[in-house]
N, C-alpha and C positions, 0 to 999 in steps of 0.2 A: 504493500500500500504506500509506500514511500515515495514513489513516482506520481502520486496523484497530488492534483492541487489541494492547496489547506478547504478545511469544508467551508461554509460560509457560515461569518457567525452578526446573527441578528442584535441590533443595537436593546440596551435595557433602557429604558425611560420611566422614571418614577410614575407611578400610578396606586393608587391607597382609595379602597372603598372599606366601608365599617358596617358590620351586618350581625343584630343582637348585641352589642356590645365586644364585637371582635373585630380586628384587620384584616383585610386582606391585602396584601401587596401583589399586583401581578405590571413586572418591568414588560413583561410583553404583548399587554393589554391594543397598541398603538396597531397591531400586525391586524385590527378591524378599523377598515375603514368607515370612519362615520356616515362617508354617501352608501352606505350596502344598500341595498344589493348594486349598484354600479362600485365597482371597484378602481377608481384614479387614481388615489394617492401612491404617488413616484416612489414613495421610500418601500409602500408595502408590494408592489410590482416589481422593484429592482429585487427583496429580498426572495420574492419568489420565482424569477426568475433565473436569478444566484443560486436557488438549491436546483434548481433543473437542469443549470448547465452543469451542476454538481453529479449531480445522479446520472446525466450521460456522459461524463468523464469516468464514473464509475462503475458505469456499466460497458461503458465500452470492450473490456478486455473479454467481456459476456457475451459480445455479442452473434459471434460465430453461434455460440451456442443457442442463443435466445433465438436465432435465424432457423436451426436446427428445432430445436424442439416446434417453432410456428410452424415449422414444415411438416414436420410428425401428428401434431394437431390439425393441421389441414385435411393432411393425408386421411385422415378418421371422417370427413364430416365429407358426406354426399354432395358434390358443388350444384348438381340437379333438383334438389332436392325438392316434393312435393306432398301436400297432405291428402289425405284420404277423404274422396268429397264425401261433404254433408248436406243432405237434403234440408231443406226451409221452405216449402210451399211448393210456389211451379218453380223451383230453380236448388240446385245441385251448386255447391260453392266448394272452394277451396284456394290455399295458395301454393305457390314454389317461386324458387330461385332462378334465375339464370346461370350458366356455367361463369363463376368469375365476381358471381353477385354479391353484394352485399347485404339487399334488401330484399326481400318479397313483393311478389307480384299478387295480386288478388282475384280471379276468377270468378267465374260463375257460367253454368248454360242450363236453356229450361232440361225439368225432367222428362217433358214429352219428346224430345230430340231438339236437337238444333247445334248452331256456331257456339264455340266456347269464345266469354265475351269478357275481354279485360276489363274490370272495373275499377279499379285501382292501383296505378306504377308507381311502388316506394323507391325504386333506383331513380328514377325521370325527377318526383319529389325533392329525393334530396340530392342528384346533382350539385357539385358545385359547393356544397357546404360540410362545414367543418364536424358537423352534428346533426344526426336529424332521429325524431322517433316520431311515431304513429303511436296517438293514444286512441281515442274512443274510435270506435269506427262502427257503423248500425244503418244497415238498408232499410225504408219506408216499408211497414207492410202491403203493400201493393204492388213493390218490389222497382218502382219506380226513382226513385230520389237515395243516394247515398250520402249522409253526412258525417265526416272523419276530422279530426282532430289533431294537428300536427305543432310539435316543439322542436326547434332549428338552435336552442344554442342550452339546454339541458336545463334550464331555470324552472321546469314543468308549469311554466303559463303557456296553455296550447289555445291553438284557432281554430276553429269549427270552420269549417267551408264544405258547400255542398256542392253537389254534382248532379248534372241532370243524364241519368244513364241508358236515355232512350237516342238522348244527342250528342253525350259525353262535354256538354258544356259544364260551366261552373255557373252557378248563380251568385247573383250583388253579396247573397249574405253572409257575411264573416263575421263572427265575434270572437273579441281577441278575449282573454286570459282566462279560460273555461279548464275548469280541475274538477270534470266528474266524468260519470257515463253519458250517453246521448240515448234520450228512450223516444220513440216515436208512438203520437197519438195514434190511437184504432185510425181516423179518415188520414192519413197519411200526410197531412197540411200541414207537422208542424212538430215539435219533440220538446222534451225537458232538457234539462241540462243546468248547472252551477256555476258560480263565473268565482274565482279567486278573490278576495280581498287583498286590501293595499298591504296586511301580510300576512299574507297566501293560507289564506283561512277560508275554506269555500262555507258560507255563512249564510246560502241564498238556494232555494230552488227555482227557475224561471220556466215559462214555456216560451220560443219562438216557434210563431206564425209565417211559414214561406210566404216572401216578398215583402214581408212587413218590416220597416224598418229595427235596426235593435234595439236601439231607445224605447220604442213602445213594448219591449219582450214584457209578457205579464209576469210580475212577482207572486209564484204561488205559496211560499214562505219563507220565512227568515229565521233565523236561530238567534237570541239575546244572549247564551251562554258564550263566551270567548273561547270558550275550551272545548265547545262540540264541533262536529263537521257533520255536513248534511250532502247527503247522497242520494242518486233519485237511480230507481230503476221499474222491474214491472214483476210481475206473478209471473210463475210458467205458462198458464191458460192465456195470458196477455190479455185479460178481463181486466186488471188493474191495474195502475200505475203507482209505487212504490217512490214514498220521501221518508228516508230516515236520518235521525240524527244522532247526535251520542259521542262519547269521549271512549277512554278505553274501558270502562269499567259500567258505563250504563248509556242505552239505548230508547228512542221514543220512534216508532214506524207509525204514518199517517197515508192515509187510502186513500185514490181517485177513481173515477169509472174510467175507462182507456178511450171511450167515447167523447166525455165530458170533462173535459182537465179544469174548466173553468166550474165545476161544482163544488160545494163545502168540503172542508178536506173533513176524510174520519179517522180520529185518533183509533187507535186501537187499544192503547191502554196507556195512560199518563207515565211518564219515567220515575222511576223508583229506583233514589240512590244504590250504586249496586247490583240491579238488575238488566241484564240483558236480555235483547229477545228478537227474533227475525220472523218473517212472514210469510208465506203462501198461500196459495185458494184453490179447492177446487169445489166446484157446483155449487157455493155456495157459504161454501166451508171454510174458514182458516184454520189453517195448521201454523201454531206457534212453537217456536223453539228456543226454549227460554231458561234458564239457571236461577228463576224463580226461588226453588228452595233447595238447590244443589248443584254443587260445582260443576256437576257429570252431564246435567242440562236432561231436561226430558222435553217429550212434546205433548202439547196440549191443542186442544181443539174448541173453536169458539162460530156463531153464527156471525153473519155478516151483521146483524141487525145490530144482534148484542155483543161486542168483539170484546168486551173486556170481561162476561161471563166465561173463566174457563176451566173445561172440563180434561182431565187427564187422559190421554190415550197412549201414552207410551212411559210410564215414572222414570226415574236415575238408577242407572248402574253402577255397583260397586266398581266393577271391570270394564263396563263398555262404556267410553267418552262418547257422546253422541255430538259430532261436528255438523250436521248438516240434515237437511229435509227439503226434497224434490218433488214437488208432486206433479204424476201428468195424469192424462186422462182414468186411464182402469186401473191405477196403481201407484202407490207412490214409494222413494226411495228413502231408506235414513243411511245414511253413513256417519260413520267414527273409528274408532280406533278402541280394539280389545287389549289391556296390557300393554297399548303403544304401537299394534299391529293393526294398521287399515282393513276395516271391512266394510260392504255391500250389502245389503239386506233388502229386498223386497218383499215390499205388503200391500194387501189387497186391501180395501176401503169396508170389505166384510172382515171387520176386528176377528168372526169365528174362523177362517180361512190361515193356518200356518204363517209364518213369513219363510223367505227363503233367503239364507247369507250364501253367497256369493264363494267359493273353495280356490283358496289361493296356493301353489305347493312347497314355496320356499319359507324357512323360517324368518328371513326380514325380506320386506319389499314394498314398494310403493304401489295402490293403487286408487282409482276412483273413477269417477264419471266423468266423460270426455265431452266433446260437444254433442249437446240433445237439443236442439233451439226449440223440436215442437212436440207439440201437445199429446198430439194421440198417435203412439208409436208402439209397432210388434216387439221391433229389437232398440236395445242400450249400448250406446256407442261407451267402451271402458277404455280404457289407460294403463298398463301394468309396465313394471321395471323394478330392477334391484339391481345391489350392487356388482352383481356379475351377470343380469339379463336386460338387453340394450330393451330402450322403450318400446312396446307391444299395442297396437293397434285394436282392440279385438270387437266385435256385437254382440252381443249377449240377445238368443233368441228368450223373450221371456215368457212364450208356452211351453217350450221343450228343457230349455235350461242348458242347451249349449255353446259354446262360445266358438264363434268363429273369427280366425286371426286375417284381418283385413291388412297388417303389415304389420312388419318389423323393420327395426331402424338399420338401416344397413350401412356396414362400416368398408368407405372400397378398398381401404389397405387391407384388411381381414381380420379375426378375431374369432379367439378361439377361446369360449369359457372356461374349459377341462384348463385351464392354466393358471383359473384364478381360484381361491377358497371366499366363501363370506360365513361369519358367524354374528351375532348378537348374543353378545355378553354382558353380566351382570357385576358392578365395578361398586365395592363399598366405598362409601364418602364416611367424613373424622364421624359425623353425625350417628351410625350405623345406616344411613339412605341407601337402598339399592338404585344405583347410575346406569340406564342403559348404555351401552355403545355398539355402533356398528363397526363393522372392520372388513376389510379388505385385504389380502393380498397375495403375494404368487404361492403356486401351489410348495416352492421350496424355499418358501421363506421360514428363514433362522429363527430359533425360538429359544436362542439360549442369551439374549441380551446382548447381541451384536449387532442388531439389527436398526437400519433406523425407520423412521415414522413420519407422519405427518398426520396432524390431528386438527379438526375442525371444530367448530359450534360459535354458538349465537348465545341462546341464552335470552332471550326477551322480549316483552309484548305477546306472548303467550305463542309464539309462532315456531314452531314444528320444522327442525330440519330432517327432511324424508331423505332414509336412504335410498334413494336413487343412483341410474348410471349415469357413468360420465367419460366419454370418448378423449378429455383431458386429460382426466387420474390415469390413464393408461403409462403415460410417460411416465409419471413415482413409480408403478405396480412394476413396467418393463424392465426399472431400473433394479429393483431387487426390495423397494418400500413397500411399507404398510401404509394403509390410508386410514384413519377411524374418524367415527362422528360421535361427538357426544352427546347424549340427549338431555344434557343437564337441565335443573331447573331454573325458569323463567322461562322455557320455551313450553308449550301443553303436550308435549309429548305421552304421557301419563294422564292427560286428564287437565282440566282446566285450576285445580287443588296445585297439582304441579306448578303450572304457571306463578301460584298466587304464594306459592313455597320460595319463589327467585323475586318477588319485587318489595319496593318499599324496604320496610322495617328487615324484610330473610332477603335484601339483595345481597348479603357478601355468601350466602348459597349458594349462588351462582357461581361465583369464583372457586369456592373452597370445591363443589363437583368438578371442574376442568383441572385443577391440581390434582386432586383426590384420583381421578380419571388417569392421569400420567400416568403418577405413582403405579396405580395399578398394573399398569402395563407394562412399566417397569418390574414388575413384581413378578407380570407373566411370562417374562421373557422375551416380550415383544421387540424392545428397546432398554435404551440403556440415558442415563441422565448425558444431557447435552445432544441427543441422538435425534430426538425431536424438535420437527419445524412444527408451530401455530401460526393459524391463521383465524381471520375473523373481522369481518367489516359493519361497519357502521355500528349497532350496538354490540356487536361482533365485535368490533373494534377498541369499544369499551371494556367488555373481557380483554383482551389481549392488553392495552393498559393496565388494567389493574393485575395481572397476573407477571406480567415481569416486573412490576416494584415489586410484588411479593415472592416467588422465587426467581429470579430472573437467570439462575446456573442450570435450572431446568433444560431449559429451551437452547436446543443448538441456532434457531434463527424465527422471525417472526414478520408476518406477514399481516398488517394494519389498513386495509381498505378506508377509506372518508370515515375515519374513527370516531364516535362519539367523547371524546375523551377530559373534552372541559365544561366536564358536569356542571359543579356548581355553577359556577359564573352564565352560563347560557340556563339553568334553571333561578337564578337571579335576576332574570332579564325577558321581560315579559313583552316586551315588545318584538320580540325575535318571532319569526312565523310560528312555532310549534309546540313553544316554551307552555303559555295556559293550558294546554290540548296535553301535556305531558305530564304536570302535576299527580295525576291517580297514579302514574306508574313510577315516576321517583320520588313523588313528594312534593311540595311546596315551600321551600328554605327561604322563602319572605316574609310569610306569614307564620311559620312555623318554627320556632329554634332546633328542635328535638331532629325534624327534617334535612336543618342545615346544617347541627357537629354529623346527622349520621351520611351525608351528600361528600361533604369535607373528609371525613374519615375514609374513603373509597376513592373517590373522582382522581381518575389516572394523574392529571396535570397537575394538581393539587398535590399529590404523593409521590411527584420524584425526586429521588433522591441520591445523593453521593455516593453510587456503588455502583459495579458492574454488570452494565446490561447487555445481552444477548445484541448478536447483528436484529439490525429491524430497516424492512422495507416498509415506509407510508405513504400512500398517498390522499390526494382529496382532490374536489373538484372546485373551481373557480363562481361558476353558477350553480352548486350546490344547494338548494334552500333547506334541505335535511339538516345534513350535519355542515355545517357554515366552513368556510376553506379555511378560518384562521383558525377552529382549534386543534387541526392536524401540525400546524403551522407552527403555532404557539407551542406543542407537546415538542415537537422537532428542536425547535429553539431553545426550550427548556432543558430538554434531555441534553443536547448537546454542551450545555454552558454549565452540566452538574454531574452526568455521567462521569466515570474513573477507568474507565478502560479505553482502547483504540479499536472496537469493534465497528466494522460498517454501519451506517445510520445512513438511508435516503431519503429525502423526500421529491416526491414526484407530485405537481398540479398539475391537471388538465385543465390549459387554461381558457378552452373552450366547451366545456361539459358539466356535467353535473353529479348526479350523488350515483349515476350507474357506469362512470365511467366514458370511455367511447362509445360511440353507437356502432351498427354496421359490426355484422358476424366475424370479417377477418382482422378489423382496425380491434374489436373487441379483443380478440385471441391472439395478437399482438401481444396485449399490456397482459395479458395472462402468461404465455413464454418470459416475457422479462421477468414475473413474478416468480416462475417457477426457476428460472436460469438461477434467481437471487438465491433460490433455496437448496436449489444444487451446487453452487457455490459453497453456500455457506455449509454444508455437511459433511463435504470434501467428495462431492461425486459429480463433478463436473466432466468427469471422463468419458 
């Protein structure tokens, strides 16, 4: 490392706020620009473009390799690549790629026969720019009018513009800064849709009227709470239109007729600190899906008339997490998770009538329901994958009960699973908690502690990392790694109890299961201390914070995506887009002291400290509204002015993206090869 330039080191500037009667000093407070979201200020542009010419001074020596592995990762992912149409009324849809593409194409032709008819060019779209993604996108049911949703520099304020798909013209209407789904009225004149606030708080459900100017869009509600978001969509049957609102911890769903958007809205049942709850209909019916009086959630069933009368139809399982409820026409679906394993279940509308779950053969794997847009259907389009079976296509006929495989993901370099093992194993934490984890890896891989690893997880806002496959991990597994996932708590892997085990008051549970998780594996032979790369982005990223201040000789190297890592200070800070809306799941350290020593006691950039930490790659993004680009910025900055060793430290901005990165399949798997090159580097298996 001798031959590389000094790193850059970011100026300190006195800054002192007082919160309960304490100090904070943060010298690197200046690295946010006062105009955010425009980012000018010269000092904090030059510091972030000093650590990027950093990082490719430092990655340079990589980069054969990082060339190398994009190739190998290329080589894995279909350039043709096409999905398996899906019928929607008179018309059959689907997309694919171009050989070379970066974007998807979107298709459609009737099902009575006819011309396959391009409806939408994502490579034509984003020409020419440095960014581009496709949010909402939702055909007119009459199948005439397409209205989609496009962000060109990662800041997720998109534009609605519609399309006339009888002429392939555009129509006047465009509104700019829309952060929801697009649902369309029953007469096709016209859809719902949310527009962002000044920060980026969608606060509003609106309807536009084709050809109607957007100034007159109706406001069909608003939300007073700061901390809720309002989300508009529709019922399966598309008998209703669907506004909810809610923070992470409690929900309020309010009715329309899909006819009549301009009629009284109907609540279904007032919000109840704490309570969650989500909606569907069928003939009549709502089926609610609520955690009413248990973490595990059961379903209830209510009339249209009287929607907050409700009657049980399915209680809480000890074992079975209930995630979700479908209904279509003769049958509806509940899915969740038994013990952390996804299941399928179909039940008839005649409660005397059995149900049937769905028979999966591996002991971990991913599956669920794939696209079903309509209502009254023979067969279930399914989804299935694990750690060693590429993702599965299949129908589920639901008279006979067999499943026919309409594709499999095909790999054109090739791929042979007899090469790989997966297990799911059971990892004690200091607490006595049993720790799921998945794992992966070649079938002669070392089990005596000479091994190395790579270990993933999240950890938070209740969300579920699915062992799934990945045409990426091939490159660790080829090399002779292990790959594991940790299902620790803060994610609901286990149940939504799970989740509520990792936040607030049990966040440092979160932490203590991904060390505890190591260890273990250490234990089993897996690896060996320092053998192990982590990784973990956004609040992923906050685990990886806090776990190398706390052992940081663990980790042979680490891997920090748009890190959430300056807790406090950004839950200090309530004007920041996401800050009120965050409060249920770390707390409130303004109005709370107990909130702010236990925020302060944790929050990575708050706790670095004068000791030896592990190599670490970070990045962030520049138009990130998620996690804000200075507090990867500021951790970087920090780390570097108190760490005690000469270990590599990068930091990388995108300084035209956002919180996912680059857009575009290959620009994407780029920054993935450097990431991984970082980590074969730093393992010493660069070979």
């Amino acid at each position: 490392m001798n031959d590389l330039p000094k790193p850059p080191v970011a100026a300190t500037r006195p800054h002192r706020t007082v919160h309960h009667n304490i100090a904070i000093d943060d010298p690197w407070a200046w690295l946010k620009d006062p105009a955010y979201p425009e980012v000018k200020d010269k000092d904090v542009l030059a510091y972030l473009e000093a650590e990027n010419a950093y990082f490719d001074a430092v990655m340079a020596p990589m980069k054969p390799l990082s060339s190398w592995l994009f190739t190998e990762m290329r080589g894995r992912i279909k350039e043709d690549e096409s999905t398996v149409p899906q019928k929607d009324g008179d018309w059959l849809y689907w997309t694919d790629y171009e050989v070379g593409g970066e974007y998807p194409r979107w298709w459609r032709k009737p099902v009575a026969g006819g011309e396959d008819q391009l409806i939408l060019n994502e490579p034509a779209l984003a020409e020419g720019k440095e960014y581009f993604r496709l949010g909402a996108l939702s055909v007119s049911p009459d199948g005439r009018w397409l209205a989609y949703a496009v962000d060109d520099n990662g800041s997720e304020r998109f534009e609605v513009r519609v399309k006339d798909l009888e002429t392939g013209e555009l129509l006047p209407d465009t509104i700019p800064g829309m952060l929801s789904e697009i649902v369309w009225t029953a007469d096709s004149k016209g859809f719902l849709y949310g527009v962002a606030n000044e920060n980026w708080r969608t606060d509003n459900a609106r309807w536009h009227k084709l050809g109607e100017p957007v100034e007159q869009d109706v406001e069909l509600y608003r939300e007073a709470d700061e901390g809720y978001r309002v989300s508009v969509g529709e019922t399966s049957s598309r008998e209703w239109l669907v506004i909810g609102t809610g923070d992470h911890v409690t929900s309020e769903v309010y009715l329309l007729p899909a006819d009549d958007p301009t009629a009284p809205l109907l609540c279904v049942s007032p919000r109840k600190p704490g309570r969650e709850y989500d909606v569907d209909e069928h003939d009549g019916t709502l089926f609610i899906h609520t955690n009413d009086i248990d973490p595990q959630f059961r379903l209830v069933t209510a009339s249209i008339e009287n929607p907050g009368e409700w009657t049980e139809r399915i209680g809480p399982s000890t074992h079975f997490y209930m995630t979700g409820v479908t209904c279509f026409a003769d049958f509806f679906v509940v899915e969740g998770r038994d013990d952390g394993l996804d299941q399928i279940e179909l039940r008839r509308y005649d409660p005397a009538i059995a149900p049937v779950r769905l028979k999966f053969p591996e002991p971990s794997y991913v599956a669920g329901l794939g696209d079903n847009p309509e209502y009254e259907v023979a067969k279930l389009r399914i989804g299935y994958e694990s750690m060693v079976t590429p993702g599965t296509v299949y129908d589920y006929d639901v008279a006979t009960g067999e499943l026919e495989t309409l594709k499999v993901q095909e790999i054109p370099s090739g791929y042979d699973a007899g090469k790989y093992s997966t297990e799911r194993l059971s990892i004690t934490a200091r607490d006595g908690t049993q720790v799921p984890v998945s794992i992966v890896y070649p079938k002669d891989f070392p089990r005596d502690g000479s091994g190395k690893l790579y270990l993933y997880a999240y950890g938070a806002y209740g969300y579920a990392i699915p062992p799934g496959f990945s045409t990426s991990r091939m490159s660790f597994l080829d090399r002779g790694m292990a790959f594991a996932i940790a299902h620790i708590r803060g994610g609901d892997d286990l149940g939504q109890q799970w989740y509520l085990d990792g936040k607030l008051e049990k966040r440092a549970n979160t932490f203590n299961d991904f060390v505890d998780v190591a260890k273990g594996l250490i234990e089993r032979g897996f690896t060996h201390k320092g053998g192990i790369a982590i990784a973990g982005r956004s609040a992923g990223g906050e685990l990886m914070g806090a776990v190398v201040n706390s052992d940081p000789d663990l980790w042979g190297a680490v891997v920090a995506d748009v890190p959430f890592v300056d807790v406090l200070n950004t839950m200090l800070d309530e004007s920041l887009p996401l800050t009120p809306g965050e409060w249920p799941e770390w707390g409130n350290p303004i109005e709370d002291p107990k909130a702010f020593d236990l925020i302060r006691s944790y929050s990575p950039y708050d706790n670095v400290k004068a000791q030896a930490y592990p190599p670490m790659f970070i990045s962030g993004g520049l138009n990130d509204p998620r996690v804000t680009y200075w507090e990867p910025a500021k951790w970087a900055a920090k780390l570097r002015a108190t760490k005690t060793d000469d270990n590599v430290l990068v930091l990388k901005t995108n300084m035209g993206a956002g919180h996912g990165g680059k857009s575009g399949r290959w620009e994407s798997l780029k920054e993935s090869a450097d990431e991984m090159a970082f980590v074969l580097w730093q393992l010493g298996m660069r070979e």
